[in-house]
C-alpha positions in Angstrom: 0.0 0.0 0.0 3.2 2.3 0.7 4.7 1.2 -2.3 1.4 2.0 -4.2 1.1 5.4 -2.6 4.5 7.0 -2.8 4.3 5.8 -6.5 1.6 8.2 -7.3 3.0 11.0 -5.7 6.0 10.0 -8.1 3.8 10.5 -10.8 2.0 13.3 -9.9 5.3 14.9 -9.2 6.2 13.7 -13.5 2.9 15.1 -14.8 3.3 18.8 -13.4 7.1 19.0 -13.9 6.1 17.5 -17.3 3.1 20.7 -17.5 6.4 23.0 -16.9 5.1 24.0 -13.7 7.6 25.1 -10.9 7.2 24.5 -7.4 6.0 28.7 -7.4 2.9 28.0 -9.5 4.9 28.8 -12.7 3.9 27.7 -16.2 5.9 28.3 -19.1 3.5 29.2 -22.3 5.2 30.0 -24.6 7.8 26.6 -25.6 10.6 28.7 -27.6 9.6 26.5 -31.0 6.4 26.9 -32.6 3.1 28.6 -31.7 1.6 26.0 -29.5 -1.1 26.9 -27.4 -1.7 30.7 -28.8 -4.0 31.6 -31.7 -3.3 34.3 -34.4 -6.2 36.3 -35.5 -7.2 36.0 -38.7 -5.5 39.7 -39.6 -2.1 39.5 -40.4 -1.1 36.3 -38.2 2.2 36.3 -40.4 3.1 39.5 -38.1 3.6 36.4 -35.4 7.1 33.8 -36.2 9.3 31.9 -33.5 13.1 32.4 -34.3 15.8 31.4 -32.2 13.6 30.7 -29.6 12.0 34.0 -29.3 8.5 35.0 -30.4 9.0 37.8 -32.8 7.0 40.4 -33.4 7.0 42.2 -36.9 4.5 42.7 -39.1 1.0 45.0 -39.4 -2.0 44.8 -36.9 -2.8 41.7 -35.5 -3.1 39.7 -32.1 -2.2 36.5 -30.6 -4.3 34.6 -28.4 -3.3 32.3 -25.6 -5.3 29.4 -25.4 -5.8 26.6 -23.2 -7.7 23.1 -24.5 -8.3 25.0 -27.7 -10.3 27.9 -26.1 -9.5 31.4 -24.6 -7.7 30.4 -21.2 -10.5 32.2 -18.4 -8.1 34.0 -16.2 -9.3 36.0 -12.9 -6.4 36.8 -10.1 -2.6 35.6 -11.8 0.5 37.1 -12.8 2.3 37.5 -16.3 5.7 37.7 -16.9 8.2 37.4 -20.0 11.4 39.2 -21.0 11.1 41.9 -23.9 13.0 43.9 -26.2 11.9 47.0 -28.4 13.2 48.1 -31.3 13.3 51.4 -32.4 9.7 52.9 -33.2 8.3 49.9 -31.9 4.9 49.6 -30.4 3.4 46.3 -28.8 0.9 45.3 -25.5 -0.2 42.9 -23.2 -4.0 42.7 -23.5 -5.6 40.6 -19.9 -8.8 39.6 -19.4 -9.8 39.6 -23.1 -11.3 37.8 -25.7 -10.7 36.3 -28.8 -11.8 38.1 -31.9 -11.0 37.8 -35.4 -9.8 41.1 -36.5 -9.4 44.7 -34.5 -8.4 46.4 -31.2 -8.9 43.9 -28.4 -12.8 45.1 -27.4 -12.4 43.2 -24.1 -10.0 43.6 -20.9 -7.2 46.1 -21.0 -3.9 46.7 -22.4 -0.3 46.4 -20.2 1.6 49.2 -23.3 5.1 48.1 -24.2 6.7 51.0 -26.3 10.1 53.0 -25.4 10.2 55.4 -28.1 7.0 55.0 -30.1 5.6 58.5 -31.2 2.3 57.4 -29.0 3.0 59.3 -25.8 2.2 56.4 -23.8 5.1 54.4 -22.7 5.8 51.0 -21.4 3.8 49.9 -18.1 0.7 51.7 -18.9 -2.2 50.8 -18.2 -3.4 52.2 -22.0 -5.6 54.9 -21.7 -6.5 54.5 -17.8 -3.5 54.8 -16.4 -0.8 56.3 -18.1 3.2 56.8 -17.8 3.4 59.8 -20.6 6.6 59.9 -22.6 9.1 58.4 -19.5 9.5 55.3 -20.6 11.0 52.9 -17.5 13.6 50.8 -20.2 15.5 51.4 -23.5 15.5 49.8 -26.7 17.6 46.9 -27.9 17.7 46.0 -23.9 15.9 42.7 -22.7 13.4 43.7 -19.6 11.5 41.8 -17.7 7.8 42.7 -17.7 5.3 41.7 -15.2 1.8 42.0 -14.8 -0.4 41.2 -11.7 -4.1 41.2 -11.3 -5.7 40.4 -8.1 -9.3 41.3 -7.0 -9.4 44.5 -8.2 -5.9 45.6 -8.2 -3.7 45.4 -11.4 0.0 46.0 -10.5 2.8 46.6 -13.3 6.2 45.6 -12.9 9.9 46.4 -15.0 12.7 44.5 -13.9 10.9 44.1 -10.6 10.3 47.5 -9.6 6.5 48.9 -9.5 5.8 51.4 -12.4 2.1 50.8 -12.2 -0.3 50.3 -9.3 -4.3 50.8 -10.1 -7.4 50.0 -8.0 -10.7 49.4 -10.7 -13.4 51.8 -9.7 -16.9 50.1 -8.7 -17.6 52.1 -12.2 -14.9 51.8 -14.7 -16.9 54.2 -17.2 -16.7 51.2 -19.5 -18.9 48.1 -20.5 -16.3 45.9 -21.8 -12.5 47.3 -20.8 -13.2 46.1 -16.9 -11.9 43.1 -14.6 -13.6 40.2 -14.8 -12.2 37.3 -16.6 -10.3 36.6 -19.8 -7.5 35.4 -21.8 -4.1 37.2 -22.7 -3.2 38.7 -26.3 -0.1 40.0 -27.5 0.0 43.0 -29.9 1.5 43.2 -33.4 0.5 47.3 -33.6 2.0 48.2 -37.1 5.1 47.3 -39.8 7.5 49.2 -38.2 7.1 47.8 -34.9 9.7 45.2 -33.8 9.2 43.4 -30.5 10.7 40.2 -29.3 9.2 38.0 -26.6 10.8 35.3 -24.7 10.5 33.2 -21.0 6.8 34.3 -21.3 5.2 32.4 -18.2 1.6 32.7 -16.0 0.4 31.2 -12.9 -2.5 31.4 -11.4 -3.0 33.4 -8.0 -4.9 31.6 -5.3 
């Protein structure tokens, strides 16, 4: 019966180290060699290619999806994080709590901005058009950052290289019917064709 017990733990232990889950909560979603569990829109998904193990970002409007079981992954209270680097002119995001659609803007959720020197005044860690960091952006281009974003409750909290550039409390009234917390998916942002953006070491977990 020992023998029969301690083997299962075994194998539980196999099937989530397996998952790429650390002992944190950590999943890796992004496996460095294909697009595997995300979805490209049907606008432009050629702005989306793995290389070298990055996702890279280059190309006109479009957005990619991260799925789970073939479906929008439904996301309350976790944390994002992946290392980023811009390019010159380059404009990208981290849509949460969203939805899948076909073609456009993200309707749903709101937008974590990544852009260093991108004429839109907003810069990297803003919340887009809620809360904004105007024109100081918190890295440079052609540098790797880590980016982090954390929702719990009603509290989304923005992270570069570990330090807080972005702290916001949702109102009991937003102002808006669709750009609230709730629950969603997470997109990434192709914006135009000059904007270059490489991804890597993107990860999630889920809060408790």
């Amino acid at each position: 019966m020992k023998t029969r017990i301690l083997l299962s733990a075994l194998l539980f232990s196999f099937a989530t180290a397996s998952a790429g889950e650390d002992d944190d909560g950590w999943i890796e979603i992004f496996n460095g060699r294909d697009l595997t569990g995300w979805k490209a829109c049907e606008e432009n998904p050629d702005s989306f290619q793995v290389k070298d193990g990055m996702l890279v970002v280059d190309g006109p409007r479009a957005h990619l999806y991260y799925q789970e079981d073939g479906e929008d992954a439904k996301l309350r209270d976790f944390e994002f994080e992946s290392m980023i680097k811009t390019f010159p002119k380059a404009n990208s995001g981290v849509f949460f709590h969203t939805k899948w659609q076909e073609r456009g803007w993200p309707a749903h959720g709101y937008e974590a901005q990544v852009n260093a020197t991108h004429g839109d005044p907003r810069k990297t860690g803003s919340i887009y058009n809620v809360r904004d960091i105007i024109d100081d952006s918190p890295h440079d281009d052609h540098e790797w950052f880590k980016y982090n974003v954390r929702v719990e409750g009603k509290r989304i909290i923005i992270k570069v290289n570990d330090e807080v550039v972005n702290d916001y409390i949702e109102p009991e009234d937003p102002g808006h019917e669709t750009r609230r917390l709730g629950e969603g998916t997470i997109a990434l942002q192709a914006h135009d064709p000059e904007s270059v953006i490489h991804f890597k070491d993107i990860r999630l977990r889920r809060l408790p």
